[in-house]
N, CA, C and O atoms as CSV, one atom per row, in Angstrom:
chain,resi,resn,atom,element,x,y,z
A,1,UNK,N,N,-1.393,0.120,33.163
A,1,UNK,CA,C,-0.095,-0.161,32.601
A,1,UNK,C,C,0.948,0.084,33.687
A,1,UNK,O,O,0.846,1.079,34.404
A,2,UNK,N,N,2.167,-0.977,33.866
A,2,UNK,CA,C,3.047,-0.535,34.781
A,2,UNK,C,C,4.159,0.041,34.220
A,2,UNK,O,O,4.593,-0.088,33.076
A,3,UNK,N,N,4.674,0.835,35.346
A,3,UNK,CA,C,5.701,2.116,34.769
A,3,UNK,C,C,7.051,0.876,34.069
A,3,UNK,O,O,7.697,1.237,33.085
A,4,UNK,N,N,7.320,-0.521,34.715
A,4,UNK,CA,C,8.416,-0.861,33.762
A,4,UNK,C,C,7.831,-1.321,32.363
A,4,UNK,O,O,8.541,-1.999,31.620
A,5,UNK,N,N,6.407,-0.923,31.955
A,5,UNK,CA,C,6.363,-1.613,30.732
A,5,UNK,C,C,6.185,-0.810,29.861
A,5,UNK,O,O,5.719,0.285,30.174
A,6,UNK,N,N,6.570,-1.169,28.192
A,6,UNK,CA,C,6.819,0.414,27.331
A,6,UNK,C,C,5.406,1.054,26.894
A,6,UNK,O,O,4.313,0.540,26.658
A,7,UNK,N,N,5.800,2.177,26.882
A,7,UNK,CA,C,4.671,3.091,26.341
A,7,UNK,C,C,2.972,2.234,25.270
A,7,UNK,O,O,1.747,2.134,25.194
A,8,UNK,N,N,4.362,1.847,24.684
A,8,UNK,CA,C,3.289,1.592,23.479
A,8,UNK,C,C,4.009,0.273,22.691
A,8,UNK,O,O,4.738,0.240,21.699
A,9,UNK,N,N,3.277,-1.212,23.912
A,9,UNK,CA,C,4.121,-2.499,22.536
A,9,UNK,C,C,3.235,-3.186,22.365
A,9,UNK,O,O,3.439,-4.379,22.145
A,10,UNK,N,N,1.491,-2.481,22.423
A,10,UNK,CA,C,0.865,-3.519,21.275
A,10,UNK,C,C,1.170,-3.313,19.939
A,10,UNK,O,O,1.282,-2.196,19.434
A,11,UNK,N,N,1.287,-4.215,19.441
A,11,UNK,CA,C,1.724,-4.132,17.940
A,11,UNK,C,C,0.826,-3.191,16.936
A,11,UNK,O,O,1.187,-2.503,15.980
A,12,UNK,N,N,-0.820,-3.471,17.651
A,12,UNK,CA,C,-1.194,-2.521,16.702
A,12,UNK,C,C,-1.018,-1.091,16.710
A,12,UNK,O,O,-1.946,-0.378,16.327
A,13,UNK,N,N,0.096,-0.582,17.113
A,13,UNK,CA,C,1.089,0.841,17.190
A,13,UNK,C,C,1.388,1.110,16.166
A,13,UNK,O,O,1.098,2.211,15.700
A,14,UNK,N,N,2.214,-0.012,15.330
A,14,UNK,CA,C,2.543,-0.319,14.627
A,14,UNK,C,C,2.010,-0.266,12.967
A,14,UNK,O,O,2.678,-0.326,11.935
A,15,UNK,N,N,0.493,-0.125,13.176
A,15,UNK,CA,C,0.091,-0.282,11.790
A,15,UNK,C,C,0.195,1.023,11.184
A,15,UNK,O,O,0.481,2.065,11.774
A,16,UNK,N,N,-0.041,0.891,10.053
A,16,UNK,CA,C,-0.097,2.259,9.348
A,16,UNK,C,C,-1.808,2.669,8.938
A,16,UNK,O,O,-2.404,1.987,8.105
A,17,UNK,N,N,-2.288,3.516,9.436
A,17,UNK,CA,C,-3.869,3.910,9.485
A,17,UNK,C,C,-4.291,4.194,7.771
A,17,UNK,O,O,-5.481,4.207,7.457
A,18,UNK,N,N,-3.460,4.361,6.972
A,18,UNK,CA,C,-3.375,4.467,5.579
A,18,UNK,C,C,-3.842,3.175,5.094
A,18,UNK,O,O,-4.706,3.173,4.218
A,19,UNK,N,N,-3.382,2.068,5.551
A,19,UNK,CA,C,-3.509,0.476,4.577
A,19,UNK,C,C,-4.612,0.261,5.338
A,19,UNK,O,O,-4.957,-0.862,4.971
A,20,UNK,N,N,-5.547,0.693,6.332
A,20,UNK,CA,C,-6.640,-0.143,7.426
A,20,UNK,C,C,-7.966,-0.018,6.033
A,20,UNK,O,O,-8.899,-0.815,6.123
A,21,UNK,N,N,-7.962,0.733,5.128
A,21,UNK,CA,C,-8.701,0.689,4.286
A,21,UNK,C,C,-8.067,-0.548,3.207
A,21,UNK,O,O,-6.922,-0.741,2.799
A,22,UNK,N,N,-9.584,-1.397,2.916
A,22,UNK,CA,C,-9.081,-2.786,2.314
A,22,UNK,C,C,-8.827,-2.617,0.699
A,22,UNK,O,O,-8.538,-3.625,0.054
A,23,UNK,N,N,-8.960,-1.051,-0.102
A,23,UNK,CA,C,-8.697,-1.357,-1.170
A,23,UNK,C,C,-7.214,-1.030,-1.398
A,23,UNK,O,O,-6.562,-1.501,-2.330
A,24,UNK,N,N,-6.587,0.074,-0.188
A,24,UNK,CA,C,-5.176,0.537,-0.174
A,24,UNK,C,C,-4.343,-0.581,0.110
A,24,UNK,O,O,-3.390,-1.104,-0.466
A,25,UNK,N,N,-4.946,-0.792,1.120
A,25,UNK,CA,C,-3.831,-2.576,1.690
A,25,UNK,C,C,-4.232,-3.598,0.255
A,25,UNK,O,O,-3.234,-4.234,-0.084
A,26,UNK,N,N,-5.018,-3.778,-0.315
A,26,UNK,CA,C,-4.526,-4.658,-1.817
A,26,UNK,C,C,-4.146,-3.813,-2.376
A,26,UNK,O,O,-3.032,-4.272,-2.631
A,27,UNK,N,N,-4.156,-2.729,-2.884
A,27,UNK,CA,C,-3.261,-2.076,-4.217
A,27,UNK,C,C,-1.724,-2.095,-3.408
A,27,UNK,O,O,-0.741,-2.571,-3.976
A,28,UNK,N,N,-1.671,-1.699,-2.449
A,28,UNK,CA,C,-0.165,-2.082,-1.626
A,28,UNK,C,C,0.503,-3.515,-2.484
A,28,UNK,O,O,1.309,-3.900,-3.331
A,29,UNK,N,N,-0.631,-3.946,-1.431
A,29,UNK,CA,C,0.322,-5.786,-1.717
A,29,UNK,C,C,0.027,-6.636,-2.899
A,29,UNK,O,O,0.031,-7.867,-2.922
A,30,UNK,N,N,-0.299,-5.607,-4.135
A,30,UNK,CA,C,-0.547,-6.169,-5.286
A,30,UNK,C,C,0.938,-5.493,-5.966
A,30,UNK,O,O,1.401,-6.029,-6.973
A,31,UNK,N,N,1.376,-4.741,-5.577
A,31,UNK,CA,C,2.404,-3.499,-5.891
A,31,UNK,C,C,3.701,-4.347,-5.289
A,31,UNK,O,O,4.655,-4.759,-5.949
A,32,UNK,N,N,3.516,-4.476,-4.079
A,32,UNK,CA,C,4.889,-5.636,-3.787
A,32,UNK,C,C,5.944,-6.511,-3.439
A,32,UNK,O,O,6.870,-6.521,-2.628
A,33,UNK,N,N,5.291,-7.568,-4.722
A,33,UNK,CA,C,6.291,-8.353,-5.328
A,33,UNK,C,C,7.148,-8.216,-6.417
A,33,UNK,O,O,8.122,-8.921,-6.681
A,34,UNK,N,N,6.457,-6.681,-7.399
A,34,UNK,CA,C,6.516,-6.656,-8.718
A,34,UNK,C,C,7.260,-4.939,-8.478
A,34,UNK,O,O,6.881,-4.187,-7.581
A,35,UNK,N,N,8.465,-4.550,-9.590
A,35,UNK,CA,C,8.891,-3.753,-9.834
A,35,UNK,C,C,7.862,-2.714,-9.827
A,35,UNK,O,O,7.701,-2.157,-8.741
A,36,UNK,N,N,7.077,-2.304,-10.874
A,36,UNK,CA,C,5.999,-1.611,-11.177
A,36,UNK,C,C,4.622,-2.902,-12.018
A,36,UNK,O,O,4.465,-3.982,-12.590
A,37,UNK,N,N,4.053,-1.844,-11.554
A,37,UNK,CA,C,2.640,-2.592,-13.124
A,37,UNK,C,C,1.697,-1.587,-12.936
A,37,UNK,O,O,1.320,-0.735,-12.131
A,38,UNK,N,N,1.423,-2.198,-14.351
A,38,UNK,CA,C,0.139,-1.572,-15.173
A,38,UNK,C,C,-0.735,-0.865,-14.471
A,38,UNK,O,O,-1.130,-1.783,-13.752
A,39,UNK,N,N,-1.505,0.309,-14.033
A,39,UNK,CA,C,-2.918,0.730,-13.971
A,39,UNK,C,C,-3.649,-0.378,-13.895
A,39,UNK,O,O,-3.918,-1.056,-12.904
A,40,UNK,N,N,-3.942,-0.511,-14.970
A,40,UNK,CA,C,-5.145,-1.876,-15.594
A,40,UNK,C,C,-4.819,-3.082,-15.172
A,40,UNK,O,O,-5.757,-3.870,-15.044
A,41,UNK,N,N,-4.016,-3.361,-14.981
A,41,UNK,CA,C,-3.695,-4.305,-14.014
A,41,UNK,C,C,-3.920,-4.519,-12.937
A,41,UNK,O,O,-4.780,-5.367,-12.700
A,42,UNK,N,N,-3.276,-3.872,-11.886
A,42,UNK,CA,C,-3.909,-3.550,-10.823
A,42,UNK,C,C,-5.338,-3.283,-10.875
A,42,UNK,O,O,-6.207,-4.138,-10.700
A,43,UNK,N,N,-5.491,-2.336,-11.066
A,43,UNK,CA,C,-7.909,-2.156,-11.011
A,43,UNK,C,C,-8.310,-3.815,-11.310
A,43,UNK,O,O,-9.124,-4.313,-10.532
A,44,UNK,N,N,-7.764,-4.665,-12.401
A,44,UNK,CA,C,-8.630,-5.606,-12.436
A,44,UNK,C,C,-8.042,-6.419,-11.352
A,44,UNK,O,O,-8.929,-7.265,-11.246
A,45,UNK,N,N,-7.215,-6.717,-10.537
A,45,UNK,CA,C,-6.211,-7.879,-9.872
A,45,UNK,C,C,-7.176,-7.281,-8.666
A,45,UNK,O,O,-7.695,-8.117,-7.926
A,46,UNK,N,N,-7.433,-5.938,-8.438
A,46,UNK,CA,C,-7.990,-5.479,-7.262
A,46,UNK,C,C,-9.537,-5.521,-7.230
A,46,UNK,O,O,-10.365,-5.740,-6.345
A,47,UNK,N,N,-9.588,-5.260,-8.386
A,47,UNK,CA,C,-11.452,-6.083,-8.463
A,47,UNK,C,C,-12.373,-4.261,-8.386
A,47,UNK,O,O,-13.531,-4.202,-7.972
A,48,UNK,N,N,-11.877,-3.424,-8.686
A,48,UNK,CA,C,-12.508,-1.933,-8.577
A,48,UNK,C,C,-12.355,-1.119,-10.303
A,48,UNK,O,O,-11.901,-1.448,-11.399
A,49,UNK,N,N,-13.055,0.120,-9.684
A,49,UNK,CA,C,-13.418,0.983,-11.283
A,49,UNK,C,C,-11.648,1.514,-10.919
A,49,UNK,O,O,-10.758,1.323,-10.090
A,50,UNK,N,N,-11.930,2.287,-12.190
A,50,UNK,CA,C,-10.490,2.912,-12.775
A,50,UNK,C,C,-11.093,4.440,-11.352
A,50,UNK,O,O,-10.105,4.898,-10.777
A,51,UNK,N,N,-12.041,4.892,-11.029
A,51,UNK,CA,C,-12.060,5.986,-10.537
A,51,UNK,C,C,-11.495,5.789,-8.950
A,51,UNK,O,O,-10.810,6.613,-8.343
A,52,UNK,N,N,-12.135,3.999,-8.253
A,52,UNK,CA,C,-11.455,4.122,-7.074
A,52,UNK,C,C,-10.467,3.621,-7.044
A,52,UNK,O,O,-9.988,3.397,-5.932
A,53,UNK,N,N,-9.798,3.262,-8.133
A,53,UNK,CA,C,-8.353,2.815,-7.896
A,53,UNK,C,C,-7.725,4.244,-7.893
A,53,UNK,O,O,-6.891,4.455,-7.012
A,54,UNK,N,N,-8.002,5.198,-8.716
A,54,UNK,CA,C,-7.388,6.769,-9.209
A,54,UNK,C,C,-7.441,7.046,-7.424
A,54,UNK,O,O,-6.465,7.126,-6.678
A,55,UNK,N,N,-8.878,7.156,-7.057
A,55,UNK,CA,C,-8.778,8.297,-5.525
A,55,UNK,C,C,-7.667,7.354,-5.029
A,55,UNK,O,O,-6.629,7.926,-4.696
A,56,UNK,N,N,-7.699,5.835,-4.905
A,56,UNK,CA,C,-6.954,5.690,-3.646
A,56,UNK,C,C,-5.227,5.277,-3.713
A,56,UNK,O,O,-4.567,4.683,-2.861
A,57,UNK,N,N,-4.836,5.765,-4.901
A,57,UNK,CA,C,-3.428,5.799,-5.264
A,57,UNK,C,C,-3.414,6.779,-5.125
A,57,UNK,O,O,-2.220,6.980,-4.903
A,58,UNK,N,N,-4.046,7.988,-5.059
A,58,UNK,CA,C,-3.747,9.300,-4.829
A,58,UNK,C,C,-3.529,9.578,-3.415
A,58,UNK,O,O,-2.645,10.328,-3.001
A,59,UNK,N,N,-4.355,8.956,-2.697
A,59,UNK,CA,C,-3.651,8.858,-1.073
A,59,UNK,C,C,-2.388,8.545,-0.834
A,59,UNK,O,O,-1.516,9.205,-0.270
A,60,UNK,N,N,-2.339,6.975,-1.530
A,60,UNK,CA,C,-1.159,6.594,-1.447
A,60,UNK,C,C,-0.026,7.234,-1.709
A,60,UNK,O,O,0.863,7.235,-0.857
A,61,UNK,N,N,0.167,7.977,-3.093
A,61,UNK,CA,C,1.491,8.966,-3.675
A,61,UNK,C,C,1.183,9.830,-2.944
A,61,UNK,O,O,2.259,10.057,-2.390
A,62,UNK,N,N,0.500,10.475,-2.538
A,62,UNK,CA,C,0.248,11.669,-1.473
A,62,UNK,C,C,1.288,11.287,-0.234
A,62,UNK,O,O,2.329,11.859,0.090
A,63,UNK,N,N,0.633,10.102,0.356
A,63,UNK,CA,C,2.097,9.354,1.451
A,63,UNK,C,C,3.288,9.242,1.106
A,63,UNK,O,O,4.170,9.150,1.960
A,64,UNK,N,N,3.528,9.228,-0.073
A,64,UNK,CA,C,4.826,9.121,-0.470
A,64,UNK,C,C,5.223,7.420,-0.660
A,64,UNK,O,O,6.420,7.149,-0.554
A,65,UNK,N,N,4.557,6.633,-0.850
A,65,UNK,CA,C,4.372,5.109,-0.551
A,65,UNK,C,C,3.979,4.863,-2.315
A,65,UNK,O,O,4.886,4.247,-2.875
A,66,UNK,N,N,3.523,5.009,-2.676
A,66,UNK,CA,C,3.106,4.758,-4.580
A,66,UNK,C,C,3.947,5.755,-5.116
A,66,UNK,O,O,4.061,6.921,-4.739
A,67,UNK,N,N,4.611,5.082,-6.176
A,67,UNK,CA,C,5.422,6.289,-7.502
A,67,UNK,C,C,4.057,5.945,-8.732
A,67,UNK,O,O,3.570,4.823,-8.875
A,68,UNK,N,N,3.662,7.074,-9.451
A,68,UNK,CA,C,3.195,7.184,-10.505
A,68,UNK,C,C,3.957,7.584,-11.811
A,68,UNK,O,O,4.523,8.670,-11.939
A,69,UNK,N,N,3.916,6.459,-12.917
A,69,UNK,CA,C,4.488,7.213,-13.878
A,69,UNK,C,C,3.923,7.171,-15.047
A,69,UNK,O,O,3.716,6.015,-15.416
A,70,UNK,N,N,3.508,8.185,-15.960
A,70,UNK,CA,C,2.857,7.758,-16.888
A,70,UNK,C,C,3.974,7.907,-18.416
A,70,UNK,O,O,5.098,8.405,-18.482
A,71,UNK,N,N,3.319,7.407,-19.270
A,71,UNK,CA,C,4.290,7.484,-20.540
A,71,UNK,C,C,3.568,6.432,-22.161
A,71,UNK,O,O,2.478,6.791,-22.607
A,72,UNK,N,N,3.883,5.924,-22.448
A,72,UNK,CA,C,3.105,5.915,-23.903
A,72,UNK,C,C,3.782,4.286,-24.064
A,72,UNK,O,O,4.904,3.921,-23.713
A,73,UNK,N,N,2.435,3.279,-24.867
A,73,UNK,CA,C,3.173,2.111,-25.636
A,73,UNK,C,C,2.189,2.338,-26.883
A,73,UNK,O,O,0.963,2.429,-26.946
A,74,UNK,N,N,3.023,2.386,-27.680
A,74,UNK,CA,C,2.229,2.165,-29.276
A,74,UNK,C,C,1.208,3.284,-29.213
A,74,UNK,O,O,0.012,3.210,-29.496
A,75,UNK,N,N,1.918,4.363,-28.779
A,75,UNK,CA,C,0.773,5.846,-29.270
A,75,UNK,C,C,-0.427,5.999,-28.350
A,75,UNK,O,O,-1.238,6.924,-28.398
A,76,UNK,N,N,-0.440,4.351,-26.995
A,76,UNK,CA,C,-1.552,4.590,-26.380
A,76,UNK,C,C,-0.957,5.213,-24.630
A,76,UNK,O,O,0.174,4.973,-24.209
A,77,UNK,N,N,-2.070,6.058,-23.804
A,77,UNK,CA,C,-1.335,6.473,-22.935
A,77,UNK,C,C,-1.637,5.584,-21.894
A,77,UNK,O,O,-2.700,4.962,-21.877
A,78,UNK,N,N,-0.419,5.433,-20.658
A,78,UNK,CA,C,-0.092,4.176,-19.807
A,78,UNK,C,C,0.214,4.817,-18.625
A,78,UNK,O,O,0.641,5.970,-18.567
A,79,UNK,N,N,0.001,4.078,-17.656
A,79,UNK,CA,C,0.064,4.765,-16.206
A,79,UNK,C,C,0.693,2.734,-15.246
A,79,UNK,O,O,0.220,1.633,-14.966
A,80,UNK,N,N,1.688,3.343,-15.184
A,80,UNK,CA,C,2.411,2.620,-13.819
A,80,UNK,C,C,2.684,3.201,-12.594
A,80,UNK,O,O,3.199,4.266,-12.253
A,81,UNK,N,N,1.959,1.724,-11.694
A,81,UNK,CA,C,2.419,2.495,-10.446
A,81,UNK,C,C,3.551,1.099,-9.505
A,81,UNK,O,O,3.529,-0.107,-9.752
A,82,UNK,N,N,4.160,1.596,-8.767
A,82,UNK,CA,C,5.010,1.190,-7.794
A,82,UNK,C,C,5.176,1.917,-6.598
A,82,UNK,O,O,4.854,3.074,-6.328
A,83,UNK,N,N,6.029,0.580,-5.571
A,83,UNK,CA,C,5.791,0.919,-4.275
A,83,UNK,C,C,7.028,1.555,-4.294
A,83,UNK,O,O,7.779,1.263,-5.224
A,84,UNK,N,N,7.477,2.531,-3.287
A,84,UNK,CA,C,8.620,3.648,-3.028
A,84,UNK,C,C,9.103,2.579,-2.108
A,84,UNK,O,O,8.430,1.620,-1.730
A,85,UNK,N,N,10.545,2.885,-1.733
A,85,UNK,CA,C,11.117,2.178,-0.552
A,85,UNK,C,C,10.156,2.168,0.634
A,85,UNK,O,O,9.563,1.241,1.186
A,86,UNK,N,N,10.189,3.795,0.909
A,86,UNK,CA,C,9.386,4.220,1.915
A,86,UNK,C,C,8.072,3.166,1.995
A,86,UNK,O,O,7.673,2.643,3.035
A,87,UNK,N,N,7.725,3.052,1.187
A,87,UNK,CA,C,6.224,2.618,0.611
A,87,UNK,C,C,6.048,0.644,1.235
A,87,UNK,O,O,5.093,0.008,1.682
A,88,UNK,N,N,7.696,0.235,0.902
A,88,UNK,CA,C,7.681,-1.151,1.054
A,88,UNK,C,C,8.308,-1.339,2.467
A,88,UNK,O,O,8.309,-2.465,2.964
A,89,UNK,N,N,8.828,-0.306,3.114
A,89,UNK,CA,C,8.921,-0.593,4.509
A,89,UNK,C,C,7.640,-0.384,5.337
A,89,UNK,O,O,7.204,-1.204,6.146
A,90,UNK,N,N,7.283,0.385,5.148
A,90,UNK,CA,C,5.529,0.811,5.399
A,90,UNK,C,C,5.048,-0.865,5.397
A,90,UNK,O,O,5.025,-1.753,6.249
A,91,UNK,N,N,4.793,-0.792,4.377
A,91,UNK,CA,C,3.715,-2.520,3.832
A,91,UNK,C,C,4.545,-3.797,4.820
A,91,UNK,O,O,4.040,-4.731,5.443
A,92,UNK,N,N,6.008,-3.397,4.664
A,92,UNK,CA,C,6.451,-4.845,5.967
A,92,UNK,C,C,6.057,-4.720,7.176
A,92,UNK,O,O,5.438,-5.612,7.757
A,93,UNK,N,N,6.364,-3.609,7.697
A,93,UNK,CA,C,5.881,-2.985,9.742
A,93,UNK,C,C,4.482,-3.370,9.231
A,93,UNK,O,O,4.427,-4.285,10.053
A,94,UNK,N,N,3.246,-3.477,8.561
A,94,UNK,CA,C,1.842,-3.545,8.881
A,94,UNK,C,C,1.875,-4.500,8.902
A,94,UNK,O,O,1.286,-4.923,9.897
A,95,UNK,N,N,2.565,-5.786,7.875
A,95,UNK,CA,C,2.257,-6.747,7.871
A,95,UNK,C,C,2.498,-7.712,9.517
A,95,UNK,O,O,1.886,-8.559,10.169
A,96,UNK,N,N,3.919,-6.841,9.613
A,96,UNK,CA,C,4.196,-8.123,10.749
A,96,UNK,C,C,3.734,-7.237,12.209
A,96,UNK,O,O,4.069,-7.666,13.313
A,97,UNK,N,N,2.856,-5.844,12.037
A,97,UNK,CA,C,1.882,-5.752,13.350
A,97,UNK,C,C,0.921,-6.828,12.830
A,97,UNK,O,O,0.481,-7.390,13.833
A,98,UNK,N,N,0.533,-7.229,12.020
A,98,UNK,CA,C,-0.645,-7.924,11.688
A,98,UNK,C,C,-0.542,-8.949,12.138
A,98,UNK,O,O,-1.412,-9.617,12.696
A,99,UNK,N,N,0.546,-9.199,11.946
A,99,UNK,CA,C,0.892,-10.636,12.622
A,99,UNK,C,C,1.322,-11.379,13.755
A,99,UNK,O,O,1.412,-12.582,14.003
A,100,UNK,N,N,1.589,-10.218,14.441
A,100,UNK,CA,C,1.824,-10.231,15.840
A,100,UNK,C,C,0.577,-9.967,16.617
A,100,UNK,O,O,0.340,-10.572,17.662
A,101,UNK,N,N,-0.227,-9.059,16.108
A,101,UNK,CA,C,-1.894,-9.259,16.851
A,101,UNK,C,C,-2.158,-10.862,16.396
A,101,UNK,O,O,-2.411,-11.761,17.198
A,102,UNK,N,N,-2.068,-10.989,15.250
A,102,UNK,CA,C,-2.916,-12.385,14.792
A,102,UNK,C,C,-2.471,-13.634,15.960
A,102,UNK,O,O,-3.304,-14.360,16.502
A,103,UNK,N,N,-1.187,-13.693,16.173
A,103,UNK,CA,C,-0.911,-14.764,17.035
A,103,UNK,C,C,-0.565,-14.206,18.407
A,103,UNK,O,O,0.178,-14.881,19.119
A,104,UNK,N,N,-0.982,-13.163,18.802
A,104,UNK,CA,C,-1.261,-12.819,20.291
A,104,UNK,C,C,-0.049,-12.753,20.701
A,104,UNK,O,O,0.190,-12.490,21.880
C-alpha cells in the first residue's frame, strides 16, 4: 500500500460483520421497507423456525439495530420487530459496500 493511499478504502471496511450471516442480512432487509411487522411474518418471509429467528433478532437488538415490541391483538400475544435508525443506517453502508465490491 502507498503512503498517499487511505488506510482502509476497500469497501469491504465498510460492511457490518453482524449482517455477513445470511439469516440476519434477510431479517434486516425484510425489516426495511416496512415500519414494523409481525414475528410470524418475518420467520415465514425468511423461510426459518420461530427459535432461529428468536436467537438471531437477539443479536440484532443486542446491536441496537432491531426494536422488539411485544403487546396483545384479540387476547393473543404478538411480537413486532423493527429496524432502529441506527439499525437502517447500518443496512444502507452494507448495502452500498456490497455494491461497490460487486462492481469493482
Amino acid at each position: 500500500m502507498s503512503e498517499a493511499s487511505p488506510r482502509h478504502s476497500h469497501p469491504r471496511h465498510e460492511l457490518a460483520p453482524l449482517l455477513n450471516a445470511p439469516v440476519r442480512l434477510s431479517v434486516v432487509a425484510a425489516l426495511a421497507p416496512v415500519d414494523k411487522a409481525e414475528f410470524a411474518f418475518v420467520r415465514d418471509l425468511v423461510e426459518v423456525s420461530d427459535s432461529v429467528l428468536s436467537k438471531q433478532v437477539a443479536a440484532l437488538e443486542e446491536a441496537g439495530w432491531v426494536a422488539v415490541q411485544k403487546g396483545r391483538v384479540a387476547r393473543r400475544p404478538r411480537t413486532w420487530l423493527s429496524l432502529t435508525a441506527e439499525g437502517r443506517t447500518v443496512y444502507a453502508r452494507h448495502l452500498d459496500a456490497l455494491r461497490a465490491i460487486a462492481t469493482g
